[in-house]
N, C-alpha and C positions, 0 to 999 in steps of 0.2 A: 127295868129292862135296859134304861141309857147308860146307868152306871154300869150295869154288870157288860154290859159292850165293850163298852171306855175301858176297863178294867183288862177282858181278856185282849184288847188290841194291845194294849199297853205292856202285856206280859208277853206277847207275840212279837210285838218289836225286840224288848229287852233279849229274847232270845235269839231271833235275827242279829243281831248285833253284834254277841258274843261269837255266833257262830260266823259272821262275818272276818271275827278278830282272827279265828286259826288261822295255819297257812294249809294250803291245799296238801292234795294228796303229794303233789312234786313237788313239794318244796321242804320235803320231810330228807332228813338223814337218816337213813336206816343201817342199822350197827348188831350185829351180831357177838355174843361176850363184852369182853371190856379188854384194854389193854394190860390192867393189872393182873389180872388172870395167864394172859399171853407171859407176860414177864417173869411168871413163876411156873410156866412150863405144860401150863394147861395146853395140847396140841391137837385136842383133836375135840370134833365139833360136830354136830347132826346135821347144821344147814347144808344144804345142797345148792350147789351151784345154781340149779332148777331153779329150789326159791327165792336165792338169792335176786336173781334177773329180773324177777318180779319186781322188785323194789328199786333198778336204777339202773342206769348206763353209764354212770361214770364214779370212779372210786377205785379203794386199796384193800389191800390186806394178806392173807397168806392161805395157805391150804394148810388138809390135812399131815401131821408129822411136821408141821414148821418148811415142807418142803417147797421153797421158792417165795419170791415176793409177788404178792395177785396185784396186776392191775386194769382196771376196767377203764376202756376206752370204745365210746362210740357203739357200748353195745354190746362191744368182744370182752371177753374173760380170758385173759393171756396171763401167765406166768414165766418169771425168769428163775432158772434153776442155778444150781449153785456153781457149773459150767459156761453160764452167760449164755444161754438157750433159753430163746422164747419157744412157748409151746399154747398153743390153744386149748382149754378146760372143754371137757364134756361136762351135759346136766349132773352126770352122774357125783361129779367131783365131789367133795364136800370141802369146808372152812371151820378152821376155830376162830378166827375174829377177821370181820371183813366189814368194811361201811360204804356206802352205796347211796348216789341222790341220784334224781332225773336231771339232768344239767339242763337250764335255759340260760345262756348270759344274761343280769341286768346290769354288769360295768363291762366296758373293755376299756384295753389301753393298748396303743405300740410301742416300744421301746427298741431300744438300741444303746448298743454297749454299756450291757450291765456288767461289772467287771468281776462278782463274785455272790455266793449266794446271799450273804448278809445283806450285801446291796439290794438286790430284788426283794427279800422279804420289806427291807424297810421302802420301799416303793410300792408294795403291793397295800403296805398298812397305811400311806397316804392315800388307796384308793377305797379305806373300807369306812362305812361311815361311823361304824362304834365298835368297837373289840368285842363285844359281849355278844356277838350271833355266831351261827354256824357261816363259814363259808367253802365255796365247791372254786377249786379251780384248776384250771384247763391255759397252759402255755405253749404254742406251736410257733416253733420257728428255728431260727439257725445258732447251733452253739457251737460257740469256739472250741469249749471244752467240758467236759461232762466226768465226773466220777459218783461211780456206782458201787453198791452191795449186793450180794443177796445172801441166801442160808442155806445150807446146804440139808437136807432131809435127813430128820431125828429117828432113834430108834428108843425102844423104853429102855431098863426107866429115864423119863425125857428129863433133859438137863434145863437149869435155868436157861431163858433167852440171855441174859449178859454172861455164859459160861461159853455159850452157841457162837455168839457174835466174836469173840475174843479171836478164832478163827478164821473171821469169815473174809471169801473169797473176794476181791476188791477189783473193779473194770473200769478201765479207761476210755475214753471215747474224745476224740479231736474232732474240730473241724465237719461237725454233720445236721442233720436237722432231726427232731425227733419231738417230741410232745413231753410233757412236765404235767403229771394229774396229780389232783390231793385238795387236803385240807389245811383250812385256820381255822383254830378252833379255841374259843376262849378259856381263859387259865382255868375257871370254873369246873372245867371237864375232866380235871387230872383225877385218875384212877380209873374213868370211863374207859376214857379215850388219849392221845396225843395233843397236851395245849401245845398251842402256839401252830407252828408249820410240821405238815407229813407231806411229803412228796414222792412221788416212783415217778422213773424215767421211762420210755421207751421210744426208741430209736425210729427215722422215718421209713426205716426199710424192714422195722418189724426185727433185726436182727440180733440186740442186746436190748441191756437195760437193767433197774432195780433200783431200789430204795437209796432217793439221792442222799448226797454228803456231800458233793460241791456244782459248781457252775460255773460258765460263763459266756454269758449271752451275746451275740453279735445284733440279731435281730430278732424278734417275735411279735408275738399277739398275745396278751392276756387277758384272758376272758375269766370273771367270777359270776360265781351266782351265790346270790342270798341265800341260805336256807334258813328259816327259823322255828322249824320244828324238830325234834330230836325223838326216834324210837327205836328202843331198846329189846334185843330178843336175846334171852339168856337162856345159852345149853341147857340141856338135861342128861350132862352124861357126871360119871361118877366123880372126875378129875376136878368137874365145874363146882359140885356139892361138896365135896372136901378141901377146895380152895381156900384160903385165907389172905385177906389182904396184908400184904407187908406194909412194918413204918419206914421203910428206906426206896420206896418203890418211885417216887418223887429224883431221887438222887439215881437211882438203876437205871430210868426210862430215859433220863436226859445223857448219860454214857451210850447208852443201847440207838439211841435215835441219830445222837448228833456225829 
């Protein structure tokens, strides 16, 4: 009877342990499609805004038709259209690729005069402790100067994303305060997701915003959180089942983003 005790404690720890090892439920990236997908014009999606919320308060990504850049702050599900209009999503909306975590900070840092966005990434990557996790982050504070993207709303049949972008509408912003959300996300992730930096802007007055492309910071807060769980929800519409990944998608994404 001692041994067979010894035996099930010992199998009850070992799995205590493991289950200790995950991260919680908020500490998960939740990702709907993949980027490569997006890139070849997959645009439309089942998730709903609805269940999206369920899984995060802070995060990116687009709607249905490619129309606007999503970004989640605080909770809210806003989009910039291809006008420089914010607008607030209803449950009803839907997404073909959006990622989404519950933000808690575990770094912060203040800075001042960052002079462009290169600078800041290589300041944010002094503050992460290994390249190889997810990370959520959250910058608020005063920019000197701001340049943005967004896309303006696809119709069929949908054109590549780097056919989309070659277009797209470009916004200036000087001199104002606004928030900076997004991801670092390890090279590992390419085809998923976005390695390296994804960032959307939105303005403090809620007024503009979109998918950054430059910077430069006077003052803020940067706040990261860890994430180091990754989960994946893949469509089920027909665009998503006849996708193929491309071998140049590597080389498309880094045009398309940067």
């Amino acid at each position: 009877m001692g041994r067979r005790v010894t035996i099930a404690v010992a199998a009850l720890l070992a799995v205590s342990a493991a289950y200790a090892q995950q991260p919680s439920s908020r500490d998960v990236l939740y990702q709907t499609s993949t980027i490569g997908a997006l890139l070849q014009g997959v645009y439309d999606g089942r998730m709903t805004i609805g269940d999206l919320r369920a899984h995060g308060d802070l995060g990116l990504g687009t709607v249905n038709a490619l129309d606007g850049e999503l970004i989640v702050l605080d909770g809210r599900f806003l989009t910039v259209d291809a006008e420089g209009a914010v607008h607030e999503l209803d449950d009803a909306a839907q997404t073909p690729f959006a990622a989404v975590t519950w933000f808690g900070a575990d770094a912060e840092q203040r800075i001042e005069d960052v002079p462009d966005l290169a600078a800041l990434q290589s300041l944010i990557d002094r503050m992460l402790p290994t390249p190889n996790l997810c990370y959520a982050i959250r910058i608020t504070g005063d920019f000197g100067y701001v340049r943005t993207r967004s896309v303006p709303r696809q119709e069929r049949p949908y054109p590549p994303l780097a056919q989309v972008v070659a277009e797209q509408p470009i916004f200036e912003f000087a001199e104002c305060t606004g928030t900076l959300v997004g991801f670092r996300l390890p090279e590992f992730i390419s085809g998923v997701n976005v390695p390296g930096y994804h960032l959307h802007f939105l303005t403090g007055a809620l007024d503009g915003g979109g998918h950054l492309l430059e910077c430069r910071i006077t003052q803020a807060l940067i706040e990261i959180d860890r994430t180091e769980g990754l989960m994946l929800a893949l469509p089920t519409t027909r665009d998503f089942y006849e996708w193929r990944q491309a071998g140049d998608d590597e080389a498309t994404l880094e045009a398309v983003e940067r």
